[in-house]
C-alpha positions as CSV (number, residue, x, y, z in Angstrom):
1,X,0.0,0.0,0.0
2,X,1.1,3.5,-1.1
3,X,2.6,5.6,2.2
4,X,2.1,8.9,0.0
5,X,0.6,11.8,1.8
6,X,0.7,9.9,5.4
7,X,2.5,12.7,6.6
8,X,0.4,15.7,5.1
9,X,-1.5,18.4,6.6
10,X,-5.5,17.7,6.6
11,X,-6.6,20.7,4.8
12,X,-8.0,23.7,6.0
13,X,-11.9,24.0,6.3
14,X,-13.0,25.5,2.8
15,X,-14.7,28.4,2.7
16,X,-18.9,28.6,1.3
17,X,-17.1,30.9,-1.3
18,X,-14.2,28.6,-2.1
19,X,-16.9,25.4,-2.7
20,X,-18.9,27.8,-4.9
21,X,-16.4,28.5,-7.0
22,X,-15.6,24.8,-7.3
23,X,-19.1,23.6,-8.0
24,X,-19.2,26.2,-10.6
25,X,-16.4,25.1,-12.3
26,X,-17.6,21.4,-12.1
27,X,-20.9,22.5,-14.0
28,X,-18.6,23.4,-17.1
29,X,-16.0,20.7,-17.2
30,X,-18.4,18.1,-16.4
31,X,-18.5,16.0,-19.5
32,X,-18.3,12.1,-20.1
33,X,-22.0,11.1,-18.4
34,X,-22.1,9.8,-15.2
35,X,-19.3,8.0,-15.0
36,X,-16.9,11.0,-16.0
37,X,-18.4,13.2,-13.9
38,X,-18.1,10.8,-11.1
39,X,-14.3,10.4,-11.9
40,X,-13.6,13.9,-12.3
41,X,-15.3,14.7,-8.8
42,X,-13.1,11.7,-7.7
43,X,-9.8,13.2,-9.0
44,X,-10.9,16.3,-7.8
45,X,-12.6,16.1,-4.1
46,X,-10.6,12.8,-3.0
47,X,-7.1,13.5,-4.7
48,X,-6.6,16.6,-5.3
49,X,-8.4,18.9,-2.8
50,X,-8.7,16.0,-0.3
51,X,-12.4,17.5,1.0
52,X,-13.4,13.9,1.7
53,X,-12.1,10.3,2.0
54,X,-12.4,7.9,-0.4
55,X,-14.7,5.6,1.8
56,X,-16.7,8.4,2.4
57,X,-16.9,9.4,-1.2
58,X,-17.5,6.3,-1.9
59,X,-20.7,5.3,0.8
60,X,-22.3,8.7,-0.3
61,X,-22.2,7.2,-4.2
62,X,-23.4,3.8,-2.9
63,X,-26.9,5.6,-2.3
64,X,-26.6,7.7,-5.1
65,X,-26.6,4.6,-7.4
66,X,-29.8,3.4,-6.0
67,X,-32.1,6.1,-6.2
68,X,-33.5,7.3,-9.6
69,X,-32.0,10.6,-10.8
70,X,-28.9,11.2,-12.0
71,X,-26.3,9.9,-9.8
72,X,-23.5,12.2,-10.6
73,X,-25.8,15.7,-9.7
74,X,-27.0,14.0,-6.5
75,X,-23.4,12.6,-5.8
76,X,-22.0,16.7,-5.7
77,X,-25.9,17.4,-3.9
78,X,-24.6,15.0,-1.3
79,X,-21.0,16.4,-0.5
80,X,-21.8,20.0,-0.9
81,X,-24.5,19.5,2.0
82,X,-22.0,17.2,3.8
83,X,-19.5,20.6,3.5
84,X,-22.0,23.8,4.0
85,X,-25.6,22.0,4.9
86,X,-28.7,22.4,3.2
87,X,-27.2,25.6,1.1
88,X,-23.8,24.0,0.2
89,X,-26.1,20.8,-1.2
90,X,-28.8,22.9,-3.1
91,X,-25.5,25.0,-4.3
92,X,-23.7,22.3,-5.6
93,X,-26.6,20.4,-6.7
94,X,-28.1,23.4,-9.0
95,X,-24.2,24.2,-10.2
96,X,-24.1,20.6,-11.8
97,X,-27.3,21.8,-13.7
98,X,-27.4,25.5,-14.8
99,X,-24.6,25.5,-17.3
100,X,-25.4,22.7,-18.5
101,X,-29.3,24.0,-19.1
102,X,-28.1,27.4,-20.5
103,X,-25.6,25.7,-23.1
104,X,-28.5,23.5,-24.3
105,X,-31.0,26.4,-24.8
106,X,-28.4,27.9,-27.1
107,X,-27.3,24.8,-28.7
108,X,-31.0,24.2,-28.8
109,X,-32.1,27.3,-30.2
110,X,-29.3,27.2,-33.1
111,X,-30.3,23.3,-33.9
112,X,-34.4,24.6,-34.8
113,X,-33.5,27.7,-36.2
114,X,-30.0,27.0,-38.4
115,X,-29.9,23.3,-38.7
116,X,-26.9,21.2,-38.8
117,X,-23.3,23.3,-39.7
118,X,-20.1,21.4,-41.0
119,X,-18.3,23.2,-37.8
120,X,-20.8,21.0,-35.1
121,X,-20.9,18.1,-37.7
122,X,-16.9,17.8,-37.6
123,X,-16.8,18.8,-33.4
124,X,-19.2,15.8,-32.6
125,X,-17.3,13.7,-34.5
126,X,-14.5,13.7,-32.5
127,X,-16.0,14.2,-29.2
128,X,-18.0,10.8,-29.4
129,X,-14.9,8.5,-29.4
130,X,-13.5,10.6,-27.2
131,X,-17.1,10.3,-24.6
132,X,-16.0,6.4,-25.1
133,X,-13.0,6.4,-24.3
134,X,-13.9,8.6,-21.2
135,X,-16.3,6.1,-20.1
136,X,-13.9,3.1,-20.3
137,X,-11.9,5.2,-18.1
138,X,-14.1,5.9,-15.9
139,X,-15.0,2.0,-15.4
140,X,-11.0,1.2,-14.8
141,X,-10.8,4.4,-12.1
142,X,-13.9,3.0,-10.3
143,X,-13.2,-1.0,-10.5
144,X,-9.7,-0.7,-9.2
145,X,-11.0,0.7,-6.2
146,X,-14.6,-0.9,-5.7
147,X,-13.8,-4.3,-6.4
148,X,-11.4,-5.5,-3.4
149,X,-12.1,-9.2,-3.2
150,X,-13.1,-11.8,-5.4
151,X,-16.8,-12.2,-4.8
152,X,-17.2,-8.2,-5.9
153,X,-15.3,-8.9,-9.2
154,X,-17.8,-11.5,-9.5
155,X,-20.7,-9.6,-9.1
156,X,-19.4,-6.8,-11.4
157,X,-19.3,-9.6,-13.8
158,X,-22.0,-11.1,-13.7
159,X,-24.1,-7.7,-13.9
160,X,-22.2,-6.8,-17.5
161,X,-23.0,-10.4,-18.4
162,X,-27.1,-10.0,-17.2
163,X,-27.3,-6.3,-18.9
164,X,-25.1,-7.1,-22.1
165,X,-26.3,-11.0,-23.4
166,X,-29.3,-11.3,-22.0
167,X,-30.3,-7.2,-21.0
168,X,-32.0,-7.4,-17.8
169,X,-33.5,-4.0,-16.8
170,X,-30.9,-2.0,-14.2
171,X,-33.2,-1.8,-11.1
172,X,-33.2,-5.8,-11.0
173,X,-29.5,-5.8,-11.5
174,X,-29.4,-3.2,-8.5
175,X,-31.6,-5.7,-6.6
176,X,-30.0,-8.4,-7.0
177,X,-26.5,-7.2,-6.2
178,X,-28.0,-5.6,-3.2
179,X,-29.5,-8.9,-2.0
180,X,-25.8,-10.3,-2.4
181,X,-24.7,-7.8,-0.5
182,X,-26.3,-8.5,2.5
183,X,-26.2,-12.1,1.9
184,X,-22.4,-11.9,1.8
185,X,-22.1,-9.2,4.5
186,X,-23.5,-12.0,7.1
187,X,-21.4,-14.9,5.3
188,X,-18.3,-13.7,4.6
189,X,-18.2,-10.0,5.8
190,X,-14.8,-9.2,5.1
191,X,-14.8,-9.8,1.6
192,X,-18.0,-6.9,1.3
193,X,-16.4,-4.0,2.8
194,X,-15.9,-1.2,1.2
195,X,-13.0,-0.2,-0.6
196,X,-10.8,1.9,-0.2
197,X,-10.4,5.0,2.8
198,X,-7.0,6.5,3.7
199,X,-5.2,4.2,5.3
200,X,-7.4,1.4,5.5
201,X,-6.6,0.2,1.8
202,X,-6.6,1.1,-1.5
203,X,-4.8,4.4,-2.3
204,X,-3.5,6.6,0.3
205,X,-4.1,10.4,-0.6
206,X,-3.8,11.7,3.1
207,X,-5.7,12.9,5.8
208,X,-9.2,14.7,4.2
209,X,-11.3,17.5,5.9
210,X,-14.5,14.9,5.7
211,X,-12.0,11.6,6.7
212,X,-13.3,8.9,8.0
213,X,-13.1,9.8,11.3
214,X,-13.9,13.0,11.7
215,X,-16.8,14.0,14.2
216,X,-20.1,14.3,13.2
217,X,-21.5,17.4,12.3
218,X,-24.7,18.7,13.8
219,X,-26.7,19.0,10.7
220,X,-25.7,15.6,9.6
221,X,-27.2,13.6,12.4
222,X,-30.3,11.9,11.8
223,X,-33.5,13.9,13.3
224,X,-36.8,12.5,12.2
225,X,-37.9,16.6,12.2
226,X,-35.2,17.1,9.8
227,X,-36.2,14.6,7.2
228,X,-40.1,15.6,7.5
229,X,-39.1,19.1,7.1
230,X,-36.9,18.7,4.2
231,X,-39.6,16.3,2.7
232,X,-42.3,18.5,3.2
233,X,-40.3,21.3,1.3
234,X,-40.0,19.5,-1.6
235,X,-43.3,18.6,-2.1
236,X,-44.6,22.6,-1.9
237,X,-41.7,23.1,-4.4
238,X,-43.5,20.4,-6.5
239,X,-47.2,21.0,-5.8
240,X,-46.8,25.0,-6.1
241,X,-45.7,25.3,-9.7
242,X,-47.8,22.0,-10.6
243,X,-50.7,23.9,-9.4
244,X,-49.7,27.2,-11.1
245,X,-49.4,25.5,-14.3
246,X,-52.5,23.1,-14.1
247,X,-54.7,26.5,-12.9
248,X,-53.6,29.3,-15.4
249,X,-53.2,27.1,-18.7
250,X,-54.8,23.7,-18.2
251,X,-54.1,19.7,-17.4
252,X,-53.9,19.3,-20.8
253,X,-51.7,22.3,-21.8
254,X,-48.1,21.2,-23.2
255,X,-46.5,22.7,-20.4
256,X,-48.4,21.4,-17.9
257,X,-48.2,17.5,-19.6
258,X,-44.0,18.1,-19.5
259,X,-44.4,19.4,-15.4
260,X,-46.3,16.1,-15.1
261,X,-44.6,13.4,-17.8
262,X,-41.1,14.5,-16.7
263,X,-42.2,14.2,-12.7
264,X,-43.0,10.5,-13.5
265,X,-39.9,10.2,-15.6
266,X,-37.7,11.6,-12.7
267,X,-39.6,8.8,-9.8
268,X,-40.3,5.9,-11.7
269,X,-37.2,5.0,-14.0
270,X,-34.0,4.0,-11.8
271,X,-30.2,3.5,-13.9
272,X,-29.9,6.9,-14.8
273,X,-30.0,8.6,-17.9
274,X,-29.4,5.7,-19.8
275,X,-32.5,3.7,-18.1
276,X,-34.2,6.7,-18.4
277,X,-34.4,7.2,-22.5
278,X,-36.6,4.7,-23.5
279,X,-39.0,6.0,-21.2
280,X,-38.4,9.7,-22.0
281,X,-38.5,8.7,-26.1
282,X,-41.6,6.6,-25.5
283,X,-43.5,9.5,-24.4
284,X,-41.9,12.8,-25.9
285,X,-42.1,11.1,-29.2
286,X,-44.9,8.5,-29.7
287,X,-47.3,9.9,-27.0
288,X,-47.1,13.4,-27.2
289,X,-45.3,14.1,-30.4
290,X,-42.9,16.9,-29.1
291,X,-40.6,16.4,-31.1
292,X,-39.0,13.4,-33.9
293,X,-37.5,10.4,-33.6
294,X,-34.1,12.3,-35.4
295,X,-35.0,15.0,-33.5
296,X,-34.5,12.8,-30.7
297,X,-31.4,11.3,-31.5
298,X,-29.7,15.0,-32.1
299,X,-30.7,15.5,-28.6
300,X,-28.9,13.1,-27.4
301,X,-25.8,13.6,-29.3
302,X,-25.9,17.2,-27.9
303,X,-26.6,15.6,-24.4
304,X,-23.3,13.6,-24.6
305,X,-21.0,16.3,-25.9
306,X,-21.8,19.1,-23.2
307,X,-21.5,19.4,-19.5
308,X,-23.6,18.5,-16.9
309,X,-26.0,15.5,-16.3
310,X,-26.7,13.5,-19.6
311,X,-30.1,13.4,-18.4
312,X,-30.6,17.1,-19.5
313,X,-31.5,15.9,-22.8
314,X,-34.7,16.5,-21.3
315,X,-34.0,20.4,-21.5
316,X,-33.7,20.0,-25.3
317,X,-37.1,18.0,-25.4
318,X,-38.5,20.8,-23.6
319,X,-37.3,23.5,-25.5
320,X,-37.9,22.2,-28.7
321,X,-42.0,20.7,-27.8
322,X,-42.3,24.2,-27.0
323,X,-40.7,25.9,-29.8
324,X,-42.4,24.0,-32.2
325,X,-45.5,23.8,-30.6
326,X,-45.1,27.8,-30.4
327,X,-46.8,28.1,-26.6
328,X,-46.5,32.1,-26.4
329,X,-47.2,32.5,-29.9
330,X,-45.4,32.6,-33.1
331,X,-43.4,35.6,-32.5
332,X,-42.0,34.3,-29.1
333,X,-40.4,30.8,-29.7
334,X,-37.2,31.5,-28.3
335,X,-39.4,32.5,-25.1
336,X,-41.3,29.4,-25.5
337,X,-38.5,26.9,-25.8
338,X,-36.6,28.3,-22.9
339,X,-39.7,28.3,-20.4
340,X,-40.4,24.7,-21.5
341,X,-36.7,23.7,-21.0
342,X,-36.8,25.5,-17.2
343,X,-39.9,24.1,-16.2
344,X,-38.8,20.6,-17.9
345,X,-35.3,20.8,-15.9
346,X,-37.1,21.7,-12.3
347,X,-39.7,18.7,-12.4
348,X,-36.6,16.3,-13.5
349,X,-34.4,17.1,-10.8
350,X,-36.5,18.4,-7.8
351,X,-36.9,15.0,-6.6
352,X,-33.3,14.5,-6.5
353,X,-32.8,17.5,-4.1
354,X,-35.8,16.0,-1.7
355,X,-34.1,12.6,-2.1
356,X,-30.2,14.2,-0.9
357,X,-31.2,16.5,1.9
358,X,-34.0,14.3,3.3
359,X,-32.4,11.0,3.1
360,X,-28.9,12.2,3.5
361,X,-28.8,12.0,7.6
362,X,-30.4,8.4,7.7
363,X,-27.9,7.0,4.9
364,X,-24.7,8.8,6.6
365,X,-26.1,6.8,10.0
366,X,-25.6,3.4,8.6
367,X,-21.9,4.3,7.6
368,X,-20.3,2.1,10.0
369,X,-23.1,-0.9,9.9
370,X,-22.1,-3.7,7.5
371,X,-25.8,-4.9,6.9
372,X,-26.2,-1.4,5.3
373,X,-22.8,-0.8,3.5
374,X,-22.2,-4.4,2.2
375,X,-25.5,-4.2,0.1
376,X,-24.4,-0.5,-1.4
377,X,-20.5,-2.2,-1.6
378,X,-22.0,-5.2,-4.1
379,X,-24.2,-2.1,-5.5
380,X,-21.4,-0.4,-6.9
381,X,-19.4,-3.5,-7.7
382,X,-22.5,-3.9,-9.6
383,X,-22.7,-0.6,-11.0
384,X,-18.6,-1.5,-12.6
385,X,-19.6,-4.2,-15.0
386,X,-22.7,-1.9,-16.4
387,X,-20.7,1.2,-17.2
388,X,-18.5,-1.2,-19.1
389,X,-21.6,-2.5,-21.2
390,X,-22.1,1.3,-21.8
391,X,-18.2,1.4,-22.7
392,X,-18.7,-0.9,-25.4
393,X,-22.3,0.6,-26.0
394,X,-20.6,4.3,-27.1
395,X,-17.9,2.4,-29.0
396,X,-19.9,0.4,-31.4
397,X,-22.1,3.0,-32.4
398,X,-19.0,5.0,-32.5
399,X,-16.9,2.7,-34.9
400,X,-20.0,1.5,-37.0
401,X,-22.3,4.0,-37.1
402,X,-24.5,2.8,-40.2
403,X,-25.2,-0.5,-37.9
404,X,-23.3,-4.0,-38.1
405,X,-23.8,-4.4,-42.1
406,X,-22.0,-1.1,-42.7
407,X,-18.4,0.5,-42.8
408,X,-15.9,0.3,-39.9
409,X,-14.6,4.0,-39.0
410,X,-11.2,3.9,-38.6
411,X,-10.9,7.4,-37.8
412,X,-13.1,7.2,-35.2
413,X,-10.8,4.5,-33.8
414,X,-7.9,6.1,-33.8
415,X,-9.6,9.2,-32.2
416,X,-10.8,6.5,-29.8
417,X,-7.6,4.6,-28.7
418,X,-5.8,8.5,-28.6
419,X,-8.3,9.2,-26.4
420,X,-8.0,6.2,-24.0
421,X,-4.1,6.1,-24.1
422,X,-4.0,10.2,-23.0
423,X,-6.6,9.6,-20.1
424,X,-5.1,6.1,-19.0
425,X,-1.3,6.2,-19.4
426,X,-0.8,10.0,-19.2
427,X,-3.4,10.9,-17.3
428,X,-4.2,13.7,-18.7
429,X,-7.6,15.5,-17.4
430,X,-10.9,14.9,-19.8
431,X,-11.7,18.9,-20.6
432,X,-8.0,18.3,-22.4
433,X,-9.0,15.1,-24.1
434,X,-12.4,16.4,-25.3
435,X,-10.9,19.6,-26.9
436,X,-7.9,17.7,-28.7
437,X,-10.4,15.3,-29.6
438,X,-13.1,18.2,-30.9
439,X,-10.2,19.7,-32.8
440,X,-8.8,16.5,-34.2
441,X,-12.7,15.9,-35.9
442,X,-13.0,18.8,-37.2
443,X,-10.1,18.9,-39.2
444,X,-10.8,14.6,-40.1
445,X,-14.2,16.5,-41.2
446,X,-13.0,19.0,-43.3
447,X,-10.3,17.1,-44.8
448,X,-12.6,14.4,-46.3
């Protein structure tokens, strides 16, 4: 085991200011999906900046892979309230989004009124190998330090094998790891502990301002008056705007249907983004008819190559059901698509806030019970083998794009494997990677 950083300083207590800054930084370098982001916060938070411990990084993410949402936003909802209480979470937690929403809107609004351009055409063609490659990367950083004994590797392998040959959905994957998890925490407990920690294996970054033993703050404690509270909140924030919307334009008005579809979409689909599609394509496209199927698609591709949650393709559904559905009129569709994409964006992640700062105090009580951490341990394990289906997902659509019975792009390859070789042997960050990458499309593009 590494001795590296035994003998440094825990770092000073950050500042509200300081973690603002951060968080707002993290909204515009947060590319790759989930599993970047979650990396990047990794590299950053556990480290770099040493903020927190690895095992506590790494419990907080445990829940954060269970509950539907998008894992990554609620993982930086869950430390900045760990940090700076309810503010620092509802901070950090809107940070990850509002970048990301404001980028779309443009993006959005240039897509319905412009069209495709050679310039975006060449850009995404070198960011999507690179997205692959940022993936796979993201599944090596995360297996080397989740998977500490045998029977973890073989759950991580037997959840690619269940969601890649024979595609079982991800919340019975999820169930079924956690039910090994707490089979094997009674059996064999030592073998479902969770990785990782400083100084109690895996890599040793030093002493962190949230370690693993450092007291408990007040506001972290679990208070059944705090969880009411904080649940009670959430539903006013939901039932206030519901009820404006439902009142003043109709159940049946487009806006009102998105406040109500994208509510359901946010509570009932689990797996994140990627679980979440179907569902969202399903009904933005054959039910409602906001927008088409290569509409859909483009949304997607936008949703990949900027910052922030991939699950804010949902702002680009929004904005462009209620550009084209012209909900203000015909002379304000700009207006139109970027009220649909807010309200869109609020009903998709409220539920993620209510879910952080209400369940946050009972989940950081069960930190040091191994009936509670070795299910979220074989979770995560778990959660390894099914960002490597995704992996291999991006790269086949990546390499043959025109399906199995078409061309192989070598280009794309090569972009691909320059990708993965810069972010696994140099370790070079992913905003680097993803520009080289844009740059090195573009060119391919124009050169062909």
């Amino acid at each position: 085991m590494s001795t590296a950083g035994r003998g440094a300083d825990r770092p000073p207590e950050v500042s509200f200011g300081e973690a603002f800054r951060f968080w707002l930084k993290l909204g515009f370098i947060s590319f790759g999906g989930p599993a970047g982001q979650i990396a990047i916060m990794h590299q950053e938070l556990v480290e770099r900046r040493r903020w927190i411990s690895e095992r506590r990084f790494l419990h907080a993410l445990n829940y954060c892979m269970v509950l539907p949402g998008p894992e990554a936003q609620q993982l930086a909802t869950y430390i900045g309230w760990l940090m700076h209480r309810s503010w620092g979470g509802i901070v950090a937690g809107a940070l990850f989004v509002l970048p990301s929403l404001f980028i779309l809107i443009g993006l959005s609004w240039v897509y319905v009124a412009f069209g495709n351009t050679a310039i975006v055409s060449g850009l995404f063609y070198g960011i999507k190998p690179a997205v692959t490659a940022i993936v796979l990367h993201a599944a090596h950083r995360i297996g080397s330090r989740a998977l500490r004994s045998a029977p973890l590797w073989l759950v991580a392998g037997a959840s690619f094998l269940a969601i890649f040959a024979f595609d079982v959905p991800f919340p019975a994957i999820v169930a079924g790891a956690g039910l090994i998890g707490y089979i094997g925490g009674r059996m064999a407990p030592a073998k479902f502990q969770s990785g990782g920690g400083n100084g109690q294996g895996g890599a040793n970054f030093g002493p962190a301002l949230i370690d693993d033993d450092t007291p408990t703050p007040e506001h972290v404690r679990l208070s059944r008056s705090h969880v009411g509270r904080a649940a009670a909140v959430g539903v006013l924030f939901w039932l206030i705007p519901m009820a404006c919307l439902t009142f003043s334009l109709g159940w049946g008005s487009t806006l009102t249907q998105m406040g109500w579809f994208f509510t359901k979409a946010a509570l009932l689909t689990f797996g994140g983004a990627y679980a979440v599609l179907p569902y969202v394509h399903q009904g933005a496209v054959g039910h409602y008819g906001w927008l088409t199927p290569a509409q859909m698609m483009d949304g997607l591709a936008l949703g990949e190559t900027t910052p922030g949650p991939l699950i804010m393709v949902v702002a680009f559904v929004g904005f462009v059901g209620g550009y084209l559905k012209a909900i203000l009129g015909p002379n304000l569709l700009l207006a139109a698509g970027s009220l649909a994409a807010a309200i869109v964006t609020w009903f998709t992640f409220l539920p993620s806030f209510v879910f952080i700062l209400a369940g946050g105090p009972i989940i950081e009580s069960t930190r040091q019970d191994l009936k509670f951490t070795a299910p979220l341990t074989a979770i995560t394990a778990a959660v390894v083998g099914v960002i490597l289906n995704l992996a291999l997902f991006f790269g086949y659509h990546v390499l043959w794009p025109r399906g199995p019975r078409g061309p192989f792009d070598g280009l794309s390859a090569l972009i691909a494997v320059g990708a993965a070789v810069a972010l696994l042997r140099f370790k070079r960050n992913v905003m680097e990677v993803i520009a080289v990458c844009a740059i090195a499309g573009l060119i391919a593009k124009n050169l062909a």
